[in-house]
C-alpha positions as CSV (number, residue, x, y, z in Angstrom):
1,X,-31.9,-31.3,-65.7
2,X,-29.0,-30.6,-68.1
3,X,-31.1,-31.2,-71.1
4,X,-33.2,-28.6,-70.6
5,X,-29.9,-26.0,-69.2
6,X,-28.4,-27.0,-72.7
7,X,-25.6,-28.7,-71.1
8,X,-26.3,-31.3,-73.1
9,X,-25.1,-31.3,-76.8
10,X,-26.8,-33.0,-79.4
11,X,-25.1,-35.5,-81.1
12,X,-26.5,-34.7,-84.9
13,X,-28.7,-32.0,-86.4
14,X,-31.5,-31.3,-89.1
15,X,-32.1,-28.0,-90.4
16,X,-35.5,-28.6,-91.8
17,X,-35.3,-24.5,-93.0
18,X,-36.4,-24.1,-96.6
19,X,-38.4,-27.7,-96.7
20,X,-42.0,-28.1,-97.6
21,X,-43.9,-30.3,-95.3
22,X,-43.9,-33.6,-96.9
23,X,-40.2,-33.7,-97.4
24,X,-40.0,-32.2,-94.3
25,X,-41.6,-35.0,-92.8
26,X,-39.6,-37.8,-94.6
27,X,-36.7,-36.3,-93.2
28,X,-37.4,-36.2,-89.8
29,X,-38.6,-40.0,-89.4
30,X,-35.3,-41.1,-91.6
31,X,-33.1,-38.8,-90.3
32,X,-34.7,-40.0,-86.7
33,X,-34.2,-43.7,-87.6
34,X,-30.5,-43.4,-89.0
35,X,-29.3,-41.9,-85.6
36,X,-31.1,-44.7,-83.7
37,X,-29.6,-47.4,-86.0
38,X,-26.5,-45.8,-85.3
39,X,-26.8,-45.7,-81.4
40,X,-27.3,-41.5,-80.9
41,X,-29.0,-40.9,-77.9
42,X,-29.5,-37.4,-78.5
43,X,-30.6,-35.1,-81.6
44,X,-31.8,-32.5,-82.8
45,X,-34.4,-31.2,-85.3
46,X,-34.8,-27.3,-86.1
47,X,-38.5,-26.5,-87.3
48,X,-37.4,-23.2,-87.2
49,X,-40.2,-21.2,-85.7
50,X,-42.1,-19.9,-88.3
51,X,-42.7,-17.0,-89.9
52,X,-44.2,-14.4,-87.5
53,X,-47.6,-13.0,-87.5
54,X,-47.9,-10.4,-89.9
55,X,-49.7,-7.3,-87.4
56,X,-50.9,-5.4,-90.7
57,X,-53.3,-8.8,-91.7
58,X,-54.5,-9.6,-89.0
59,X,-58.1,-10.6,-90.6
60,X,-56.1,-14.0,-91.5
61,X,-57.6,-15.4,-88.7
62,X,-55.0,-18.9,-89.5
63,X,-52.1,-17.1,-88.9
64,X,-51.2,-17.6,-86.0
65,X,-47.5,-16.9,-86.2
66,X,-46.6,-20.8,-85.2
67,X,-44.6,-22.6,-87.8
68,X,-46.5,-25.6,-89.8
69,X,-43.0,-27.9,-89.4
70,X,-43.2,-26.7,-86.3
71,X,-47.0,-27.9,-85.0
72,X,-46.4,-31.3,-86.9
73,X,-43.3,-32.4,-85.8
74,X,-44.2,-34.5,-82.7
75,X,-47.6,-35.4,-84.6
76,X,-45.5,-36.9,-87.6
77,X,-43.1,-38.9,-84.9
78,X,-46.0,-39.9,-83.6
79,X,-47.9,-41.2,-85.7
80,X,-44.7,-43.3,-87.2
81,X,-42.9,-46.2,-86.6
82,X,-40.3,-44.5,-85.2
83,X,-42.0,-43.6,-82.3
84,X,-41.0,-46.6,-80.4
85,X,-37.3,-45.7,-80.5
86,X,-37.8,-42.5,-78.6
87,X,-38.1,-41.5,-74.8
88,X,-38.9,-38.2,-75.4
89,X,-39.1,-34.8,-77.1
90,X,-38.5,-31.4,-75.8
91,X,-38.3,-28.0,-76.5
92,X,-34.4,-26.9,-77.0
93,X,-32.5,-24.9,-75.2
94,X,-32.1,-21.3,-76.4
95,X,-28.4,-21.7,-77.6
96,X,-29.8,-25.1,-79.2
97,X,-32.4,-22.9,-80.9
98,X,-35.1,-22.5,-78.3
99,X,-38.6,-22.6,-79.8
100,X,-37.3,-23.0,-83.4
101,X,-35.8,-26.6,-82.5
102,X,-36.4,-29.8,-80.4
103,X,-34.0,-32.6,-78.8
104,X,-35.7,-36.1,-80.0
105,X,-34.3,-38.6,-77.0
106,X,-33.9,-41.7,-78.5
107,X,-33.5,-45.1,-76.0
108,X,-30.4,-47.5,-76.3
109,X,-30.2,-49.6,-79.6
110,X,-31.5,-53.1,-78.3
């Protein structure tokens, strides 16, 4: 599939680097809903992919070394209105930012 071989370039971008969760949140879903309103098909959100596990405390059992945008980004769409304008979400491709990012496929504009 070329979406996942990054043939596929996405159409907008948000850099949700630097943001704290809530805003980071509001973003998405607007950011989300603006492309749909505007008849994107494909986009992109970078989480970034957190900061990585810290090997010298490892008796913070939470830290996983998974980014908190990161884990809530599909919960947040999901748990939105939004979620009905989109076919899918899926990991990007490296030069798209691999694990840090995710193309949101949105369906036609009815």
């Amino acid at each position: 599939n070329l979406l996942k071989k990054g043939k596929i370039d996405p159409e907008n971008i948000l850099d949700l680097h630097g943001l704290n969760t809530k805003k980071a949140e509001n973003n998405s879903i607007n950011f989300i809903e603006q492309n749909y309103s505007r008849g994107k098909r494909l986009i992109l959100i970078i989480t970034g992919k957190g900061k990585q596990s810290n090997k010298a405390d490892s008796s913070n059992y939470n830290n996983s070394g998974i980014g908190i945008l990161k884990k809530s980004l599909v919960t947040w769409i999901e748990n939105s209105e939004v979620r009905s304008s989109i076919i899918g979400i899926y990991p990007a491709h490296d030069k798209h930012g691999g694990g840090g990012a995710f193309y949101v496929y949105l369906r036609k504009k009815r």
